[in-house]
C-alpha positions in Angstrom: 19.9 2.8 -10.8 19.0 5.9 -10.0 20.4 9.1 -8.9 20.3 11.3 -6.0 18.6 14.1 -7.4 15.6 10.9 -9.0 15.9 9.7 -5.1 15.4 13.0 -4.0 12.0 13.3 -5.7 10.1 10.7 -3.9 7.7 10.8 -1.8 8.5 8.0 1.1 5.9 8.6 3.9 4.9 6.5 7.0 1.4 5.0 7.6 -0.2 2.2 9.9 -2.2 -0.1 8.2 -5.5 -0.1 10.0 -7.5 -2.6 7.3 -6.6 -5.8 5.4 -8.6 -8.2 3.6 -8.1 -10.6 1.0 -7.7 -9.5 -2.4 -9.9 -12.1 -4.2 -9.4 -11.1 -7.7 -5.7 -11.1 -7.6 -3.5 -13.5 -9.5 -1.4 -14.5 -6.9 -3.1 -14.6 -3.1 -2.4 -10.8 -1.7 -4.4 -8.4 0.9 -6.1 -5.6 0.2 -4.4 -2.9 2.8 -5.7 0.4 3.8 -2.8 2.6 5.3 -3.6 5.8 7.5 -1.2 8.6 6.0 -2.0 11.0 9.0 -2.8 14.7 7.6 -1.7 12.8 3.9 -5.1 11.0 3.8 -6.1 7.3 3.7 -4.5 5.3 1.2 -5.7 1.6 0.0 -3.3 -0.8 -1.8 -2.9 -4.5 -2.8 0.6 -6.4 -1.0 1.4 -9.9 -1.5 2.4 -9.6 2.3 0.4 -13.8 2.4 2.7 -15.4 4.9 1.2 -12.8 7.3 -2.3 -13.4 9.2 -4.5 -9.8 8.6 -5.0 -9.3 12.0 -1.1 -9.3 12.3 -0.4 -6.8 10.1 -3.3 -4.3 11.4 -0.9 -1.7 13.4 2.1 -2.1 11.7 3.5 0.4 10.0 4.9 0.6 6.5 6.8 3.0 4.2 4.8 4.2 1.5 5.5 6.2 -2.0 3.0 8.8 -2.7 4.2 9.9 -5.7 3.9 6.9 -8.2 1.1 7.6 -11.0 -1.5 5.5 -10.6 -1.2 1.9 -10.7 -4.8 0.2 -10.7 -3.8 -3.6 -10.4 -6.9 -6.3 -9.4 -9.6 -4.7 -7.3 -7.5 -2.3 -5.3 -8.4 0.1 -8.4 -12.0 0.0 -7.3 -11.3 1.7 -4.5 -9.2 4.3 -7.0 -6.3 4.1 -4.8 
């Protein structure tokens, strides 16, 4: 658990996912996402969001940490995410 002042450090922003595609060299089947962060930039990321058609989730919008270090998993770390 963590505490309020831990909690208080992340960065939680909102985005709308404007590009998914499948993930091809991930373990278990997942999308490639691309979120628009507004004036934050374009972020790209790997979800395991499969029970979801792509074209359903392009739109939505999603709650995203900014301020992880950098996490390359499969072949969203091409795109350095």
């Amino acid at each position: 658990m963590i505490t309020l002042e831990h909690f208080d450090e992340v960065d939680m922003r909102v985005g709308t996912i404007t590009a998914v595609s499948l993930n091809k060299r991930a373990r278990k089947p997942a999308y490639k996402i691309t979120v628009d962060l507004g004036d934050f930039g374009t972020k790209n990321s790997s979800a395991q969001l499969t029970n979801y058609e792509p074209e359903e989730l392009v739109g939505k919008q999603v709650v995203c940490v900014c301020n992880f270090c950098l996490l390359y998993t499969s072949d969203a770390a091409d795109d350095k995410a």
